[in-house]
C-alpha positions in Angstrom: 88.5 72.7 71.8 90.6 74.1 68.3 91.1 77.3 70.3 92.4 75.9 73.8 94.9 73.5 71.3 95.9 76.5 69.9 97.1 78.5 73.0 98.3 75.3 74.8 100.7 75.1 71.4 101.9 78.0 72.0 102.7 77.7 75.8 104.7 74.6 74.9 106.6 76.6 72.2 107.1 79.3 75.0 108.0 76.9 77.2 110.8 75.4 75.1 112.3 78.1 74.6 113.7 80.1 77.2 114.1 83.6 75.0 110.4 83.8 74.6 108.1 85.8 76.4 104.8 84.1 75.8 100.8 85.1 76.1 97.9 83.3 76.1 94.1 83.1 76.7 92.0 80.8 78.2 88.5 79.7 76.7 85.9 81.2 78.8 98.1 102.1 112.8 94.7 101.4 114.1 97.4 104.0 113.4 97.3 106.8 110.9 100.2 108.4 109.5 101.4 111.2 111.7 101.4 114.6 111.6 105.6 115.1 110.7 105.7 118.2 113.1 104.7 115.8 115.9 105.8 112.7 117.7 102.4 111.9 118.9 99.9 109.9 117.3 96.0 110.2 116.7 94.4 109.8 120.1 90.8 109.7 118.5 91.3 106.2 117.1 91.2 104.5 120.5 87.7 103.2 120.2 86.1 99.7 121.5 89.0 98.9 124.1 86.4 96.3 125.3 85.8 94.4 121.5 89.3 93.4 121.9 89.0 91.2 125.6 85.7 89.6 123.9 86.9 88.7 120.8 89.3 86.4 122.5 89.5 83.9 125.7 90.3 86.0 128.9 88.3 88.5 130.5 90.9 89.7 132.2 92.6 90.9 128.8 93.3 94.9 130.0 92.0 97.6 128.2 94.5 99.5 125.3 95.5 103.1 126.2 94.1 105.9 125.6 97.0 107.6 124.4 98.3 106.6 121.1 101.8 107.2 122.1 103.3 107.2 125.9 104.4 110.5 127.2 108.0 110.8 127.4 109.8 107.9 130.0 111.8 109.1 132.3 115.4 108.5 130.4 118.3 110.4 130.5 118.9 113.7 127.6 122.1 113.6 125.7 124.6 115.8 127.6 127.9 117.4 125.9 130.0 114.5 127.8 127.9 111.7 126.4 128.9 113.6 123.2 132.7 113.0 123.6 132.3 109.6 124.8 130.8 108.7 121.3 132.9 110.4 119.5 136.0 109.0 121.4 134.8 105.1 120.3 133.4 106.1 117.5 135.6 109.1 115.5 133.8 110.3 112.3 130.7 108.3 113.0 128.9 109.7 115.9 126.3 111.9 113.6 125.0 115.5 114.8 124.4 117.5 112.1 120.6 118.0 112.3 120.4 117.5 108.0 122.3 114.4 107.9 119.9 113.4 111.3 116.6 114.1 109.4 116.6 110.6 107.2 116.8 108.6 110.5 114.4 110.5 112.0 111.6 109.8 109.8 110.7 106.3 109.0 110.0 105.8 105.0 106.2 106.4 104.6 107.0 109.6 106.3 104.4 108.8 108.9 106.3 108.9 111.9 109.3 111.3 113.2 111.2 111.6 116.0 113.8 114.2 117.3 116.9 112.2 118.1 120.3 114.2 118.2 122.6 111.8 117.6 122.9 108.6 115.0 125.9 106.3 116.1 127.8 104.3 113.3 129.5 101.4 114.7 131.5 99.3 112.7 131.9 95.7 115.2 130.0 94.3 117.2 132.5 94.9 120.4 131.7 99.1 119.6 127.9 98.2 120.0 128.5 96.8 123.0 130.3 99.5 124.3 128.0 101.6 123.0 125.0 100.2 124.8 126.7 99.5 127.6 127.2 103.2 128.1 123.7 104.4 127.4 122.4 101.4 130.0 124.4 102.9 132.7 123.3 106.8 132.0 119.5 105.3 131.3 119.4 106.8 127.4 117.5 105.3 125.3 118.6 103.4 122.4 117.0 102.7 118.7 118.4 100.3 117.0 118.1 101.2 112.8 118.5 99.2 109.8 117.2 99.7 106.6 114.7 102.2 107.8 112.1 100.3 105.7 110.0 99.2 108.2 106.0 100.0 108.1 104.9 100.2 111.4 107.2 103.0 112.7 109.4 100.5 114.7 113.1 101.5 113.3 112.8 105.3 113.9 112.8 107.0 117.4 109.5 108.2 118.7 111.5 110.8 120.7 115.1 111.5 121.2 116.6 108.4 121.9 119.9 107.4 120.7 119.8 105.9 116.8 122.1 103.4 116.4 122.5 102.1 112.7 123.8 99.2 111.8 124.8 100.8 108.0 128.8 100.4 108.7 128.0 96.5 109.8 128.2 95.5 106.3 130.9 92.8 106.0 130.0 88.9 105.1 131.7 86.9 107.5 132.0 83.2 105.7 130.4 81.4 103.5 130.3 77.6 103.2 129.9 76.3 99.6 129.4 73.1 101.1 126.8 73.5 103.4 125.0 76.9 102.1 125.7 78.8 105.7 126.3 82.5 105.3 127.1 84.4 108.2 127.6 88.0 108.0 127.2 91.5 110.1 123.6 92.7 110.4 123.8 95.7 108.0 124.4 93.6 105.4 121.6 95.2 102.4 120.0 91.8 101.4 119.9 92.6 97.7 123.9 92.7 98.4 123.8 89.2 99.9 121.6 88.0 97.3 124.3 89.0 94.5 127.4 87.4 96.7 125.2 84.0 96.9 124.0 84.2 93.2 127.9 84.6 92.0 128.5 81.0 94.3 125.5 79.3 93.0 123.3 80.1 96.0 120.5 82.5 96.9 118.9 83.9 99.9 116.0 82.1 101.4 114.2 85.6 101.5 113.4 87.8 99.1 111.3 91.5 99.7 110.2 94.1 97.6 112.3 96.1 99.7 115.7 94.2 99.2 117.5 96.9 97.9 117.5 98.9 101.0 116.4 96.7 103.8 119.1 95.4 105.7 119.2 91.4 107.2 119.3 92.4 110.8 116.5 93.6 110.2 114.7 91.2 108.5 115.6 89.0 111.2 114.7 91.6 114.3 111.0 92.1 112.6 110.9 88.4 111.4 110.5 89.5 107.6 108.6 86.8 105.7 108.1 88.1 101.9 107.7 86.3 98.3 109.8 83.0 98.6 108.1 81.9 102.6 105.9 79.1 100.8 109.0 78.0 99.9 111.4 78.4 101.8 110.1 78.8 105.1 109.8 81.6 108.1 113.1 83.1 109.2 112.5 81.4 112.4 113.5 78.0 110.5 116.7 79.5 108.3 118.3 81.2 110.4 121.0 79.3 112.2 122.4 81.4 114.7 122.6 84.7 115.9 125.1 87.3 118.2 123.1 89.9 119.8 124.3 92.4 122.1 122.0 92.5 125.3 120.5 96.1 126.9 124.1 95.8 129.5 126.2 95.3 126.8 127.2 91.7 127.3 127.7 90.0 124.0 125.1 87.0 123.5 127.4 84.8 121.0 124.9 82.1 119.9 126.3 82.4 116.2 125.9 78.5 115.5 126.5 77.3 111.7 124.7 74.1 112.7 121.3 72.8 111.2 120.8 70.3 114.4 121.7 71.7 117.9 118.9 70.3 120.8 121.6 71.8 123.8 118.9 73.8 125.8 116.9 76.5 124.9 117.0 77.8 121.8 117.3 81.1 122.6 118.4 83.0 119.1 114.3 82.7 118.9 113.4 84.9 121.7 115.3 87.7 119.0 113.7 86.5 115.8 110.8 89.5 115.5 111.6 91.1 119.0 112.1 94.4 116.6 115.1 95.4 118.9 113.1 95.5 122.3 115.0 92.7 123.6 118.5 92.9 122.0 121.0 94.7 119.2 121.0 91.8 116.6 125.0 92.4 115.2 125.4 89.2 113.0 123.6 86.2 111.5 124.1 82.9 110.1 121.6 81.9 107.6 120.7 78.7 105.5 120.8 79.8 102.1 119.1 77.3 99.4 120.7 76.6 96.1 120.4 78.7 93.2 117.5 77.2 90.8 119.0 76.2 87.4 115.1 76.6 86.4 113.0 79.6 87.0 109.5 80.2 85.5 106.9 83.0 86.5 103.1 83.1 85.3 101.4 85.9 85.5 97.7 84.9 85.3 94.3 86.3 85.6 90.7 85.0 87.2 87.4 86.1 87.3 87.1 85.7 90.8 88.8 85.4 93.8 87.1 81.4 94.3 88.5 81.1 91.2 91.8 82.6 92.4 91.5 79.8 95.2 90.8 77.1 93.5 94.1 77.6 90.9 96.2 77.9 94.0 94.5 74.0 95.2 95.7 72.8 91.6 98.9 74.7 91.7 99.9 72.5 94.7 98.8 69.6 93.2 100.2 69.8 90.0 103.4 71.6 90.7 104.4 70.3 94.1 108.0 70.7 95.3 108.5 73.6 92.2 106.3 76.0 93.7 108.0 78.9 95.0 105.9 81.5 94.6 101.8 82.1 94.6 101.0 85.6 94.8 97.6 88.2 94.1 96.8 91.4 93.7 93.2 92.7 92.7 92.6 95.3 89.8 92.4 98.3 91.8 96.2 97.6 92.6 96.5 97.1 88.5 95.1 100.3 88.1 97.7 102.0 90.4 100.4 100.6 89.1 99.2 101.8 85.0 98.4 105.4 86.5 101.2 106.0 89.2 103.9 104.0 87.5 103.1 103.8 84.0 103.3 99.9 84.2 101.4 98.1 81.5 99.1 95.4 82.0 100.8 92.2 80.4 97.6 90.9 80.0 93.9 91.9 79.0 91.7 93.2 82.4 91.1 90.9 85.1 89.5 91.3 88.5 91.9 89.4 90.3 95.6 88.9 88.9 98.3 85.7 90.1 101.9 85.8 90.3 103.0 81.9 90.2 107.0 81.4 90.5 108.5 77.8 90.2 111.8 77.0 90.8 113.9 73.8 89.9 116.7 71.9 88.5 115.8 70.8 85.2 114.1 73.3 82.7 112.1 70.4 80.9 110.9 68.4 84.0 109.5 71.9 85.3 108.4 73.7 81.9 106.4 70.0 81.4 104.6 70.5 84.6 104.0 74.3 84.3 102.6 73.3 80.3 100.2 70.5 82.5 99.3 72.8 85.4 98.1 75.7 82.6 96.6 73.5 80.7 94.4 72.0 83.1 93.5 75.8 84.6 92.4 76.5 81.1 90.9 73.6 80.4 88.9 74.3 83.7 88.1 77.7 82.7 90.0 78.6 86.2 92.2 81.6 84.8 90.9 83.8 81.7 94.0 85.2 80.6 97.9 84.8 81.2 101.3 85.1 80.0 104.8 83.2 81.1 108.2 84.3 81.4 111.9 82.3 81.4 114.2 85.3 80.8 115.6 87.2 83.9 114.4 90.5 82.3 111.2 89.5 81.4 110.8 87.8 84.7 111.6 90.7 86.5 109.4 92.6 84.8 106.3 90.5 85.5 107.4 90.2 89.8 107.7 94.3 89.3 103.9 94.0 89.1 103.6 92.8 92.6 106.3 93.7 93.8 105.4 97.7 93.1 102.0 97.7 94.4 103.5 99.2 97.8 105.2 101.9 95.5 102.2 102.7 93.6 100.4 103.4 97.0 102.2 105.9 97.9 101.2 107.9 95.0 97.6 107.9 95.9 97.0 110.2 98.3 97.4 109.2 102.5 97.8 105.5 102.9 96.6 103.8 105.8 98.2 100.2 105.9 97.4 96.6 107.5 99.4 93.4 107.1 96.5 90.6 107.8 96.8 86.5 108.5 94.1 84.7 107.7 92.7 81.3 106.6 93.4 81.1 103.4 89.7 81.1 102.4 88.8 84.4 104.0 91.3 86.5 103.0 89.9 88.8 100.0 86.5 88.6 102.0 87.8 91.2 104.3 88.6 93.7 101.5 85.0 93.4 100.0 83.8 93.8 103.7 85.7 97.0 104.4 84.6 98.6 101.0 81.0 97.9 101.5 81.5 99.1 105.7 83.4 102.2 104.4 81.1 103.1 101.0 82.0 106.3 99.9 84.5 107.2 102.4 87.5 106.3 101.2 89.4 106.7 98.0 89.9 103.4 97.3 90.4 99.9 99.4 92.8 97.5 97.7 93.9 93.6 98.7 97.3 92.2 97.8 99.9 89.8 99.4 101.2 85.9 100.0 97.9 83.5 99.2 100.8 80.6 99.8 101.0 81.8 103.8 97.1 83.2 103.7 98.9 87.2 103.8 96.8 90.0 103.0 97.8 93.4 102.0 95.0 95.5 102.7 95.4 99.7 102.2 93.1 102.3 102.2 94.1 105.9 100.6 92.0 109.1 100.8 93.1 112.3 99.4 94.3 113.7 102.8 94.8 112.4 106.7 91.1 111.6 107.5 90.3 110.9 111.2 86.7 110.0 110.6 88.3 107.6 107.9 90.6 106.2 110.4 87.9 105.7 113.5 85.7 103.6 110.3 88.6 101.7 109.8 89.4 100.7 113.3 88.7 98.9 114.9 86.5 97.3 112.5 89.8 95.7 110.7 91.1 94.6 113.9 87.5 93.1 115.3 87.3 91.6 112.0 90.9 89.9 111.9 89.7 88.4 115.7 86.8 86.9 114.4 88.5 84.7 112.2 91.2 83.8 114.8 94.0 86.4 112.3 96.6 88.0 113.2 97.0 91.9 113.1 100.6 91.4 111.7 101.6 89.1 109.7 105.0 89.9 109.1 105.8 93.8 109.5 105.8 93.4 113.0 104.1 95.6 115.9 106.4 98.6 116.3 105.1 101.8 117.7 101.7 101.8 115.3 100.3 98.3 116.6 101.7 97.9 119.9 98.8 98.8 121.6 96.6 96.1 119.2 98.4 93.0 120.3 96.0 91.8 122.5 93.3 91.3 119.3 95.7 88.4 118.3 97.4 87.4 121.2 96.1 86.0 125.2 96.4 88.1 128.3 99.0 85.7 129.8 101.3 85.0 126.3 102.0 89.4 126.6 102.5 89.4 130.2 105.2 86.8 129.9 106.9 88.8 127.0 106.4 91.5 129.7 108.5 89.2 131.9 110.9 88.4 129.3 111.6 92.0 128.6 112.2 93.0 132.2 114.4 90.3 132.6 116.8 90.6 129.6 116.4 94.7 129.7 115.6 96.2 133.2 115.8 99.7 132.7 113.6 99.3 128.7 116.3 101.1 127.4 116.2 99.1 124.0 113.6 100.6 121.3 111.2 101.8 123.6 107.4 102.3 123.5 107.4 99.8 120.2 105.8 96.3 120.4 104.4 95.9 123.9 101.5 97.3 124.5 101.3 100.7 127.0 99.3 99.6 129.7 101.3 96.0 130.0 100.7 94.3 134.0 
């Protein structure tokens, strides 16, 4: 009892005083990455086409293709007199210099390439209307590009369709103090935003590892969830309105600044994760929450991943409408982020690690709760070990160790990535089942992500492509994620990698109507074709 007095004094001296930095102890694609010479993905992964109609209700459920990718659809190539026509609307910013193409070509885990010719610029919205109104009428194909920091090959061309990057879209519209409504142009970077809204008092209701790149039509087109969703919410819930130019070019202006609007369908939804199949997302409004005058972050370890649980149960309880944040990563992610990245381990080994934010109004209502909440976990022998933070640097440096995980991957040899929901309860189970079904195999199977929204991480590395690896992997992960009524994506959407894996997660009937929905709003499939429906679609 002397010792647990001791460290809960000096979590209340931590807490009271924001300049400290304090420690203390408690008592006790069924995809592969892609050959870059090569467009075409890994055919020998199609395995167990069946599994995937029995795992689920329907029968009927058709069988995934064969082929990873689709051959070539019959679109139009890019002639010289397309050429002119984009440089005429757009002069300087129709790109064909093959260098400056390469970037957009390949997405950023290097795992996919295509061979588009030309990356369009536009700068309003009324030039990418133009602009897809053109390509509808000579059938090209179209890509719409944001960030480029997508994970499942979506924002890159698969083969030489038209890029069009939303970079140049960069300017914030309005913002209403009042209200917290930003609307801006969908190439705004969201770290950018995030700085405008923190210099008014505000923040984004979204926050990604990948903020200082990504852009927020983006986020919006793959429905981006990220640290702050248990929070905060889904983008489906912030985001007010949206313009969106349609595959014929007309401008869809449902750019509403209201928080209540029951007039019909709400049909900014349909675009809200579409990944740019349906629609060229060119501006958003967004609610944006109040800057916290109180931010805390824990960074805790447990013994086990029950344990893990059963801290995030009391977390709830004891924190309540603070909680913004309850993240996990397991020690082979600790170890990756020591040897890749040369980050230190704030505090002494764990097996599983926590990242707890809360975020308030007043520092001593908050840093009592947080002094309660720890207390009580070490009290309960819950967490073993664990240090707090109140400074923005220090802060930052504890969210880096979460935050970086994806980073330190992609030192570790060839990555092969899933983005997992599941109960709560089950998610680390699947992590512990894939080492024991892959032994030896592979060079190392870590677990990460959002316990708040039940979001696993799960990536497997070997020292080079593997395509016995891969046909272990799936569609084991995928058979495995149906079992337990999952989903295959949790937030990095289908793109080109999953497409063909949708029916694990979703009925027969739900993707032929999104079949339906797609014909109807884009005839010809000009927009971002052979990404999020599956090939062999009735």
């Amino acid at each position: 009892m002397a010792g647990i007095f001791l460290r809960t004094l000096k979590l209340r001296t931590a807490l009271s005083n924001l300049s400290l930095h304090s420690t203390f102890s408690g008592a006790a694609a069924r995809l592969s990455p892609v050959d870059l010479s090569s467009p075409f993905l890994p055919a020998s992964s199609w395995h167990f086409g069946f599994c995937c109609r029995t795992l689920h209700t329907g029968a009927d459920r058709p069988e995934p293709s064969l082929a990873a990718a689709p051959d070539r659809l019959p679109f139009s190539r890019i002639t010289l007199e397309d050429l002119a026509f984009f440089r005429k609307i757009l002069p300087g910013r129709a790109i064909t210099d093959p260098d400056l193409l390469e970037s957009s070509n390949v997405d950023w885990l290097k795992s996919v390439r295509g061979s588009s010719e030309v990356l369009l610029r536009p700068q309003t919205t009324e030039e990418v209307s133009q602009i897809v109104k053109y390509c509808n009428s000579r059938n090209l194909a179209v890509t719409p590009q944001g960030g480029n920091t997508g994970l499942v090959g979506g924002s890159v061309p698969v083969y030489d369709e038209v890029i069009l990057s939303t970079a140049l879209m960069n300017n914030i519209l309005t913002f209403d103090s009042v209200s917290g409504i930003l609307t801006c142009q969908a190439g705004c970077v969201l770290e950018n935003l995030s700085f405008y809204l923190e210099e008014r008092d505000y923040i984004m209701p979204l926050d990604l590892g990948a903020k200082g790149s990504c852009h927020i039509g983006g986020n919006v087109a793959t429905n981006a969830g990220g640290l702050r969703l248990l929070r905060y919410g889904s983008l489906h819930g912030t985001v007010l309105g949206l313009e969106v130019v349609l595959a014929d070019g007309r401008v869809l202006d449902c750019l509403a600044t209201l928080r209540k609007d029951n007039t019909g369908y709400d049909l900014k939804q349909l675009f809200i994760g579409s990944e740019g199949t349906l629609g060229v997302i060119t501006a958003v409004s967004v609610l944006c929450p109040r800057k916290p005058k109180s931010v805390n972050v824990v960074f805790l370890g447990c013994e086990t991943f029950e344990q893990l649980l059963k801290t995030f149960q009391l977390c709830r309880g004891m924190l309540g409408e603070i909680l913004s944040a309850y993240e996990f990563l397991d020690s082979e992610c600790m170890q990756l982020l020591n040897m890749h990245l040369k980050l230190p381990n704030p505090i002494s080994d764990c097996p599983f690690y926590v990242v707890i934010e809360t975020s308030g109004s007043d520092p001593t209502h908050d840093g009592e709760k947080l002094h309660n909440f720890l207390a009580e976990a070490m009290t309960s022998s819950l967490v073993t070990d664990g240090t707090v933070a109140t400074e923005d640097s220090k802060i930052k440096s504890l969210w880096a160790m979460r935050e970086r995980v994806t980073e330190a991957l992609t030192h570790d040899g060839f990555n092969y990535k899933y983005d997992i929901s599941l109960p709560v309860e089950r998610i680390y189970q699947l992590v512990t089942d894939m080492r024991e079904h892959l032994g030896g195999r592979a060079k190392r199977v870590v677990g990460y992500g959002h316990v708040g929204d039940g979001n696993l991480h799960l990536n497997i590395t070997s020292p080079a492509k593997d395509p016995a690896l891969l046909a272990a992997i799936e569609p084991f992960v995928y058979e495995w994620t149906a079992s337990c009524q999952g989903s295959i994506s949790a937030e990095h959407g289908l793109g080109l990698k999953k497409r063909n894996y949708i029916y694990y997660s979703k009925a027969s009937q739900a993707v032929a109507l999104m079949g339906d929905i797609k014909a109807m709003l884009d005839p010809k499939g000009i927009l971002n074709p052979y990404k999020t429906l599956p090939d062999n679609l009735k």
